[in-house]
VEXPANU-841148 format. One line per field, with one value per atom (N, C-alpha, C, O): residue number from 1; atom name; x, y, z; residue in one letter. Coordinates in nm, 2 decimals, padded with zeros to 4 digits. Each point is the difference from the previous one (the first is absolute). Layout:
BEGIN
i	NUM, ...
at	CA, ...
X	X, ...
Y	Y, ...
Z	Z, ...
aa	a, ...
END
This chain:
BEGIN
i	1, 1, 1, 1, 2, 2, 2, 2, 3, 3, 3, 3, 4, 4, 4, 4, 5, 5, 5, 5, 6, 6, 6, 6, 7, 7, 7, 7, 8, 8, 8, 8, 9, 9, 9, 9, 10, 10, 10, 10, 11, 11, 11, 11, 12, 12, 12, 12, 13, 13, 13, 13, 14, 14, 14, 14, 15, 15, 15, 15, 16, 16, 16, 16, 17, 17, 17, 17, 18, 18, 18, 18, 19, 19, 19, 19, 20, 20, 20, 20, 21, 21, 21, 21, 22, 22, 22, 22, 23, 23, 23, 23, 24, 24, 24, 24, 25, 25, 25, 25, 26, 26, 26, 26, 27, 27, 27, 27, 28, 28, 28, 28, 29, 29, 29, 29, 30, 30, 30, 30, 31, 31, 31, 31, 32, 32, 32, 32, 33, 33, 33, 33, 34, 34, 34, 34, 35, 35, 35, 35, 36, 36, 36, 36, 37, 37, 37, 37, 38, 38, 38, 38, 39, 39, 39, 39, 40, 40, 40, 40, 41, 41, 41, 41, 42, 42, 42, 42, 43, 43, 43, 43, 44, 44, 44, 44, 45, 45, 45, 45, 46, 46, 46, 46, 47, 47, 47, 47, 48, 48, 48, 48, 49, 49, 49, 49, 50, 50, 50, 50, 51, 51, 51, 51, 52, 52, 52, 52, 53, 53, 53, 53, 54, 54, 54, 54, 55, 55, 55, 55, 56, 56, 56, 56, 57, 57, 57, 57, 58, 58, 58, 58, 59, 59, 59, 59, 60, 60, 60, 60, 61, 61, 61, 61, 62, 62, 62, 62, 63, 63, 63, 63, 64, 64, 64, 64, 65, 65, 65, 65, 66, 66, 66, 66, 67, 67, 67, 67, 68, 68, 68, 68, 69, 69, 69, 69, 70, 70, 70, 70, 71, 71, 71, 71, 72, 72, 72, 72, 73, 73, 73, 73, 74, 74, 74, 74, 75, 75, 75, 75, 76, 76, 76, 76, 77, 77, 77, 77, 78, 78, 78, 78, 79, 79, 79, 79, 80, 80, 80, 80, 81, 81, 81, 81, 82, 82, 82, 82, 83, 83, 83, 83, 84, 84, 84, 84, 85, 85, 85, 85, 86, 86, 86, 86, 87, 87, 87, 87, 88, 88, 88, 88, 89, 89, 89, 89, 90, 90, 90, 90, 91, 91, 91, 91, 92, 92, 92, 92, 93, 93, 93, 93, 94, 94, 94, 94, 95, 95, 95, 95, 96, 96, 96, 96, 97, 97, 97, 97, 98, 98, 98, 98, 99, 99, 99, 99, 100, 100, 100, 100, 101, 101, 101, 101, 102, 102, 102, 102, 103, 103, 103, 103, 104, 104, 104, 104, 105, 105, 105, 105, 106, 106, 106, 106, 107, 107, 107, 107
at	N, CA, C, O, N, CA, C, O, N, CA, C, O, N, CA, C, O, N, CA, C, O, N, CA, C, O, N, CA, C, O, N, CA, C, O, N, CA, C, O, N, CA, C, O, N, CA, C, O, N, CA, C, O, N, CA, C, O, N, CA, C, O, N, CA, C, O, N, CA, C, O, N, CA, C, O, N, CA, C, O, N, CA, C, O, N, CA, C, O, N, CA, C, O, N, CA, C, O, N, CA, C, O, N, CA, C, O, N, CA, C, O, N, CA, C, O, N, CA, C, O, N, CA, C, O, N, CA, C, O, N, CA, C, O, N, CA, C, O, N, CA, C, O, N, CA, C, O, N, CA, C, O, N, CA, C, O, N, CA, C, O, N, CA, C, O, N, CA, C, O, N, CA, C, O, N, CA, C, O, N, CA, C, O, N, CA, C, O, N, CA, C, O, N, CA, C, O, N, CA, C, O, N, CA, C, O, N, CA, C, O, N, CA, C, O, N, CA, C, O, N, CA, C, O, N, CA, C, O, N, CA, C, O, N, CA, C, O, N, CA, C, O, N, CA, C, O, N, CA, C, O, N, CA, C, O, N, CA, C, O, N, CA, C, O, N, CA, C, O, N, CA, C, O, N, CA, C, O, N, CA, C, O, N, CA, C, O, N, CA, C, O, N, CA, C, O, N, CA, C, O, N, CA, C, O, N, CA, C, O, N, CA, C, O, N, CA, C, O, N, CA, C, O, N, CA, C, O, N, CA, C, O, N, CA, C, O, N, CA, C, O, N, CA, C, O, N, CA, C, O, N, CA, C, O, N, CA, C, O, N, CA, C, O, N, CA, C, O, N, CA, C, O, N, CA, C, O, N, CA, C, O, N, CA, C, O, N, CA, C, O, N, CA, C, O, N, CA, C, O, N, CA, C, O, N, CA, C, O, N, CA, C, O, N, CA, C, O, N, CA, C, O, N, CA, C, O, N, CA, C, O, N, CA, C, O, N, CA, C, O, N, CA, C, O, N, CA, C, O, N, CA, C, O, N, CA, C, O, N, CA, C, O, N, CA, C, O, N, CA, C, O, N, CA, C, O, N, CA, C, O
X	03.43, 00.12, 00.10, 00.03, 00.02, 00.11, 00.14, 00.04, 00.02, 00.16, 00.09, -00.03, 00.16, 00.14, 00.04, -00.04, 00.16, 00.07, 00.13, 00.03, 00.03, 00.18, 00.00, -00.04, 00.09, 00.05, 00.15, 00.04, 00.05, 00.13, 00.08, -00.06, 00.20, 00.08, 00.02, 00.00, 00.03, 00.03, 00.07, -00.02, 00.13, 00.07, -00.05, 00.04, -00.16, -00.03, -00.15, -00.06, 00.01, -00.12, 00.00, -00.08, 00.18, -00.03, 00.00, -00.06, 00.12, -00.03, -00.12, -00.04, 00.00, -00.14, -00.11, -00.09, 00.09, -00.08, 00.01, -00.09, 00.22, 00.01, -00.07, -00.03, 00.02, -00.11, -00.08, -00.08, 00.00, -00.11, -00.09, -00.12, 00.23, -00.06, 00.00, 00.09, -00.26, 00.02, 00.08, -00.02, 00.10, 00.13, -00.07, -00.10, 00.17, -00.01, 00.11, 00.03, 00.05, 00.13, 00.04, -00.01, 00.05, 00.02, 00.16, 00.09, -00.06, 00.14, 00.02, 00.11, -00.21, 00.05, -00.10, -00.11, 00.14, -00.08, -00.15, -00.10, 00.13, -00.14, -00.06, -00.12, 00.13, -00.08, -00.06, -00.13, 00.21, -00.07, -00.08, -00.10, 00.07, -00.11, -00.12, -00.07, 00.05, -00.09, -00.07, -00.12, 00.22, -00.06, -00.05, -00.05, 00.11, -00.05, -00.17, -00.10, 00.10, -00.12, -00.08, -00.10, 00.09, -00.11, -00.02, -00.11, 00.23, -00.03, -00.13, -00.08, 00.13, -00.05, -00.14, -00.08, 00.01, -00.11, -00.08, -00.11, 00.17, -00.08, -00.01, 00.05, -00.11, -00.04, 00.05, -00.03, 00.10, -00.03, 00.16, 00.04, 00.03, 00.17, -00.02, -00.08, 00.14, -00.04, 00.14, 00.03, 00.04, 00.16, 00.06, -00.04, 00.15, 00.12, 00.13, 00.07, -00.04, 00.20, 00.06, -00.03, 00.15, 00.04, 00.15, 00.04, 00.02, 00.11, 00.03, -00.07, 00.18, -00.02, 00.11, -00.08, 00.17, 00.03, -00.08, 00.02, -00.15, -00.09, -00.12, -00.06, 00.07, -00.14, 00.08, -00.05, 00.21, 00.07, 00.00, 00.01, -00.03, 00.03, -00.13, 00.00, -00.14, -00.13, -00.01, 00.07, -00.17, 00.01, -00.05, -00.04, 00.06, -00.07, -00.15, -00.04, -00.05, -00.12, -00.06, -00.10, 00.22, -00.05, 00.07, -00.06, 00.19, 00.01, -00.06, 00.04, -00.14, -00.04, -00.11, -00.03, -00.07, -00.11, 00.07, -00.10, 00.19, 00.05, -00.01, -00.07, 00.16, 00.02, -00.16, -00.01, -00.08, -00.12, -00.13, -00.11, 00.19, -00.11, -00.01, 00.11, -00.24, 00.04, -00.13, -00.03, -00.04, -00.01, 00.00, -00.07, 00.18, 00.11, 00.07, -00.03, 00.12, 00.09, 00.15, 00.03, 00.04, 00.10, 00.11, 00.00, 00.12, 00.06, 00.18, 00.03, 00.05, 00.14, 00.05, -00.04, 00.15, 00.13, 00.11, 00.01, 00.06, 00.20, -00.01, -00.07, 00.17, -00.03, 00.19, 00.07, -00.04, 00.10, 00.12, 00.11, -00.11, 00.07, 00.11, -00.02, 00.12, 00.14, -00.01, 00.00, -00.02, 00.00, -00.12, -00.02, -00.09, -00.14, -00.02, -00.09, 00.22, -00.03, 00.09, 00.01, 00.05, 00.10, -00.07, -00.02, -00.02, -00.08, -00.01, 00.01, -00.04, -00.03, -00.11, -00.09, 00.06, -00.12, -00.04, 00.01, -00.06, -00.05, -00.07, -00.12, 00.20, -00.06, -00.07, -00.09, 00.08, -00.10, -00.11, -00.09, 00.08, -00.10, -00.08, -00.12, 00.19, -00.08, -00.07, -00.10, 00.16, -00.08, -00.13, -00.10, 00.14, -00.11, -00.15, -00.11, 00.17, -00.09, -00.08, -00.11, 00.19, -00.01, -00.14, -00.10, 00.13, -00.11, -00.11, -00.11, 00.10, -00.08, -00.09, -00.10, 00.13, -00.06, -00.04, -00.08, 00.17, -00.07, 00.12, 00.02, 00.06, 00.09, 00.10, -00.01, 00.13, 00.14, -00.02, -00.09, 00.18, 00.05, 00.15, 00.05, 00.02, 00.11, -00.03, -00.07, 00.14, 00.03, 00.14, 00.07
Y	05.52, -00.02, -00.06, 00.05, -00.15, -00.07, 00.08, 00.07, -00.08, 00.07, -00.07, -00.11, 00.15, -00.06, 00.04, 00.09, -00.23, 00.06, -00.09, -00.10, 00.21, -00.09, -00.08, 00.04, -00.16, -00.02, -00.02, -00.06, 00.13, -00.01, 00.03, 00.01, 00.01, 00.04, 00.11, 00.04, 00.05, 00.14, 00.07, 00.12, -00.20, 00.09, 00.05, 00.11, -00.20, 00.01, 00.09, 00.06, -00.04, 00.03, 00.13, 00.02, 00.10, 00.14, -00.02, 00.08, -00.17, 00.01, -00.03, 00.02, -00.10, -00.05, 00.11, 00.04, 00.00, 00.13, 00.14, 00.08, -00.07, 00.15, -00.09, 00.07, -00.20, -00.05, 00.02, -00.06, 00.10, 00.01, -00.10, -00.01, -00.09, -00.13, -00.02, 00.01, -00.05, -00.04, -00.10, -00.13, 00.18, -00.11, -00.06, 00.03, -00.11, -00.10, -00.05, -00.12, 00.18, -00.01, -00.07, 00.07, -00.22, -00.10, -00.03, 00.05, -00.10, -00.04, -00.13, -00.05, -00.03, -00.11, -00.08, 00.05, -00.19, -00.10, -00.04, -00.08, 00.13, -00.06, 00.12, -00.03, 00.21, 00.03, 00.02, 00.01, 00.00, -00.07, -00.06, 00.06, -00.20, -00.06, 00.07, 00.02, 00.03, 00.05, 00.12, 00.02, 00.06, 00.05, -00.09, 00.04, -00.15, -00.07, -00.05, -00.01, -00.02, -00.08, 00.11, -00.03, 00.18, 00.12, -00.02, -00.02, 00.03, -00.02, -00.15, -00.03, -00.01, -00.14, 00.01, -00.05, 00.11, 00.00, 00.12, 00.03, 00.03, 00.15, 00.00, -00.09, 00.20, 00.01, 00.12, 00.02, 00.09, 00.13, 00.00, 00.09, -00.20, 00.01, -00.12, -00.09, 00.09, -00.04, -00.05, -00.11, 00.19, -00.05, 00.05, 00.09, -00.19, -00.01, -00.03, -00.10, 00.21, 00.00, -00.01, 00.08, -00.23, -00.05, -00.01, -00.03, 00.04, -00.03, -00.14, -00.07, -00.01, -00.14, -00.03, -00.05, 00.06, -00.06, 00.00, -00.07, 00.20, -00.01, -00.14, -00.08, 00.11, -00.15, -00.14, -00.09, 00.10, -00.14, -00.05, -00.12, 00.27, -00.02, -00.06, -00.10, 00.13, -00.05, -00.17, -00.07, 00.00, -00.12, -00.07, 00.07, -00.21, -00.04, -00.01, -00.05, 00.10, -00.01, 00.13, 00.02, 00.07, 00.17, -00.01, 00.04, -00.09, 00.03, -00.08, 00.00, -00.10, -00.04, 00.06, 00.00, 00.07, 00.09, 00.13, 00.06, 00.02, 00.11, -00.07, 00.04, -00.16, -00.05, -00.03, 00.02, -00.05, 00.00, 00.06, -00.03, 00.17, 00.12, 00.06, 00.01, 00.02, 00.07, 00.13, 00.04, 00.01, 00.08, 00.00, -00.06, 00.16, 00.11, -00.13, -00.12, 00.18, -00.07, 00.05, 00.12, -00.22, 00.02, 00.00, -00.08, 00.18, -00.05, 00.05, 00.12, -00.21, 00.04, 00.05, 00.02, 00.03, 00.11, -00.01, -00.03, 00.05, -00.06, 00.16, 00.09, -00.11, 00.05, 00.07, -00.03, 00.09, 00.10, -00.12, 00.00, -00.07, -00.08, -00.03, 00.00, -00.02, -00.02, -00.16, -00.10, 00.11, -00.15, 00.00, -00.07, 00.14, -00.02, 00.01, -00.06, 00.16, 00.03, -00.09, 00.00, -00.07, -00.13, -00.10, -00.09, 00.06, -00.10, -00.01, 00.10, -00.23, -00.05, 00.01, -00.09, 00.25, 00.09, -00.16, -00.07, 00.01, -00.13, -00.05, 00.00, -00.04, -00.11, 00.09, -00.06, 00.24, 00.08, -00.03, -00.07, 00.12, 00.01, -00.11, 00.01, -00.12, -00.08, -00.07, -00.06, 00.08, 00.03, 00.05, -00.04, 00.18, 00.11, -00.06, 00.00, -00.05, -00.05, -00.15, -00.02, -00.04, -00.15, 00.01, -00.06, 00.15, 00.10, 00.07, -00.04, 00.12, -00.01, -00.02, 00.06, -00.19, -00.10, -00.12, -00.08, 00.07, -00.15, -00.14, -00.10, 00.14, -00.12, 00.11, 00.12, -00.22, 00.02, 00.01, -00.06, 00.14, -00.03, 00.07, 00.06, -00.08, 00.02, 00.11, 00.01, 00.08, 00.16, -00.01, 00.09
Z	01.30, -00.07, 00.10, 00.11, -00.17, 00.09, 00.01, -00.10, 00.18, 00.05, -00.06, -00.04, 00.03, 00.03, 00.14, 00.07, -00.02, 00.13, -00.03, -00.06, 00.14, 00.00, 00.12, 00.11, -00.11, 00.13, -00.01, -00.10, 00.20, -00.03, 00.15, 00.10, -00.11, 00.12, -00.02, -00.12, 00.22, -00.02, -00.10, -00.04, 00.00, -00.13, -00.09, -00.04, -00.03, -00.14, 00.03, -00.09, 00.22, 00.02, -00.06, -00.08, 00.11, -00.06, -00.17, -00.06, -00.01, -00.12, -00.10, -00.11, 00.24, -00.08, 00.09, -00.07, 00.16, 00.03, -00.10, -00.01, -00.05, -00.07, -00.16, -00.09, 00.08, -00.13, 00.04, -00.08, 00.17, 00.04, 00.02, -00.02, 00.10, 00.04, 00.17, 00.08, -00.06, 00.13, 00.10, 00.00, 00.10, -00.01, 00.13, 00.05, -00.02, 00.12, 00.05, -00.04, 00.12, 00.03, 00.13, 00.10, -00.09, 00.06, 00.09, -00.06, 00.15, 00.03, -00.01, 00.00, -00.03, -00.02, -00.05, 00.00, -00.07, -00.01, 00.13, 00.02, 00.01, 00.12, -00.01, 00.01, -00.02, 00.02, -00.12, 00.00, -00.14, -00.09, -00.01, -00.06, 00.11, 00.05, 00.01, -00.10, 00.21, 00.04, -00.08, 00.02, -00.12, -00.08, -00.18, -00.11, 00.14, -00.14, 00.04, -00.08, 00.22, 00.04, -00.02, -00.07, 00.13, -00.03, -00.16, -00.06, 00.04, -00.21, -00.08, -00.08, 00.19, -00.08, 00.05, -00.08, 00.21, 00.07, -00.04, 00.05, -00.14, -00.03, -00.18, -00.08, 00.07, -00.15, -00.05, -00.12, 00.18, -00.06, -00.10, -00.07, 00.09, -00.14, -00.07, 00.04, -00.16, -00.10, -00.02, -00.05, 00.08, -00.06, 00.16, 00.07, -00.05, 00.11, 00.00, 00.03, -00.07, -00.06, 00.17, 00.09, -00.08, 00.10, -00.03, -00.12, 00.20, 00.02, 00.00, 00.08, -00.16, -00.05, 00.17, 00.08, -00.03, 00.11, 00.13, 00.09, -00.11, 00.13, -00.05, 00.06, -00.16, -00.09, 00.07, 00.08, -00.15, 00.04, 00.17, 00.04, 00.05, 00.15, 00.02, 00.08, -00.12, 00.04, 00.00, -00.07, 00.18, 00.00, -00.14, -00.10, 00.11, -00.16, -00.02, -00.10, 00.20, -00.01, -00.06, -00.07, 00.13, -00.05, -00.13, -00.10, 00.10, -00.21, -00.06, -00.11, 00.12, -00.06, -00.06, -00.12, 00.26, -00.03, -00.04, -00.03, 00.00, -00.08, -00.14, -00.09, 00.07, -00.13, -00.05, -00.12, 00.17, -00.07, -00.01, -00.04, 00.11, 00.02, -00.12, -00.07, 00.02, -00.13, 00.06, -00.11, 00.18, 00.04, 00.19, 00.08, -00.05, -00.13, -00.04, 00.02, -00.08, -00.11, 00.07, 00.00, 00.06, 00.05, -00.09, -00.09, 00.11, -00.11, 00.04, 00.00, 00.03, 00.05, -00.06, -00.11, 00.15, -00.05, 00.10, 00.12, -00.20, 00.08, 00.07, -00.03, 00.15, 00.09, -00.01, -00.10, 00.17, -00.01, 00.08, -00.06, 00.13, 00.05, -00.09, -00.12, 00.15, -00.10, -00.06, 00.07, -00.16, -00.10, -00.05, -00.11, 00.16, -00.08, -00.12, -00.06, 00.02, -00.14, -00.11, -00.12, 00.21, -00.05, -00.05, 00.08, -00.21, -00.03, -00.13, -00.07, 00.01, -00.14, 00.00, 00.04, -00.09, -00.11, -00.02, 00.10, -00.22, -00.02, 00.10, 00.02, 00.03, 00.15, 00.06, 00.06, -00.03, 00.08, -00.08, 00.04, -00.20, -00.06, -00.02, -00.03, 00.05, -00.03, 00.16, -00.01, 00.11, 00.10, 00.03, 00.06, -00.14, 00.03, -00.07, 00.04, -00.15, -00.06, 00.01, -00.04, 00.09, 00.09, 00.13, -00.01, 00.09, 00.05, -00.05, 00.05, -00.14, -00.08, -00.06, 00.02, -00.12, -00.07, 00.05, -00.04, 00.17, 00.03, -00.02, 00.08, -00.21, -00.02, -00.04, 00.00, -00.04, -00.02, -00.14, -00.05, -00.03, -00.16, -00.01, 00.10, -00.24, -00.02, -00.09, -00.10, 00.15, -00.06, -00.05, -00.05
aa	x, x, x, x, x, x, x, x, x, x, x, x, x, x, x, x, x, x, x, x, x, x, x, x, x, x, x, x, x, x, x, x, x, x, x, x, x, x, x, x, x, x, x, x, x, x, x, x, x, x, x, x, x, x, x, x, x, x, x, x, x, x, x, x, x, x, x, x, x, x, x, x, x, x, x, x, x, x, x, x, x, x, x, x, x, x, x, x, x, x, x, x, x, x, x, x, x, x, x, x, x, x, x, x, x, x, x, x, x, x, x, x, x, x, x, x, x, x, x, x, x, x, x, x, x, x, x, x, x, x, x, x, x, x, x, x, x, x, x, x, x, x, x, x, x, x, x, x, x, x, x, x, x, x, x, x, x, x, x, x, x, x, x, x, x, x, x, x, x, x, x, x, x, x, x, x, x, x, x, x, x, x, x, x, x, x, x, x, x, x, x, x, x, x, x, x, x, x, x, x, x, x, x, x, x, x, x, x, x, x, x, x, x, x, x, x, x, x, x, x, x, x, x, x, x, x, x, x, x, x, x, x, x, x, x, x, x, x, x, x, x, x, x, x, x, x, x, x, x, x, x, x, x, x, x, x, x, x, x, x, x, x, x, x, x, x, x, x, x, x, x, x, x, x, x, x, x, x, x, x, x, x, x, x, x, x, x, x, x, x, x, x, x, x, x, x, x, x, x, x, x, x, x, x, x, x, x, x, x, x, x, x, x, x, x, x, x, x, x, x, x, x, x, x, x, x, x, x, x, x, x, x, x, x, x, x, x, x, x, x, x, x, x, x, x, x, x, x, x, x, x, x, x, x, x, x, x, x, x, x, x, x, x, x, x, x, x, x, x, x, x, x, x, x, x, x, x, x, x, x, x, x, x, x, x, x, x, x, x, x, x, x, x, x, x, x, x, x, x, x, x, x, x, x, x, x, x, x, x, x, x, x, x, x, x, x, x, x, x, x, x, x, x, x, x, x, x, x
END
């Protein structure tokens, strides 16, 4: 049976441990890294809830292989940083789904 894991920065990590999710608790974009590449090189998670500013810090060769990993299945989340949550809903969702599916559509 495949896992979930978090990867995130310290803030958010005790909340996703008291869900009873295995966390993966990072300081920055690079060491990120190095835990996206164990992900991508291993088989035992299925799903990988990431922090979308450590995804954005990765080079374009690693979001590209996040963006078209579908096992696990990476999948971002706004991160606590001030403005993350500042955004035209629309334009996220249709992101999220842009990702996805493969193409863009209008929601």
């Amino acid at each position: 049976m495949q896992r979930v894991t978090v990867i995130c920065k310290e803030g958010l990590g005790s909340g996703f441990k008291l869900a009873g999710l295995e966390v993966r608790v990072v300081l920055d974009a690079e060491a990120a890294r190095g835990e996206v590449r164990d992900l991508l090189s291993g088989d035992d998670y299925g799903l990988v809830l990431i922090e979308e500013d450590l995804v954005a810090g990765l080079d374009e060769r690693m979001r590209k292989a996040v963006d078209a990993s579908n096992d696990p299945l990476f999948v971002p989340f706004p991160s606590l940083e001030p403005g993350a949550w500042e955004r035209d809903e629309r334009a996220y969702l249709g992101e999220v789904v842009r990702r996805a599916i493969g193409f863009q559509i209008r929601i």
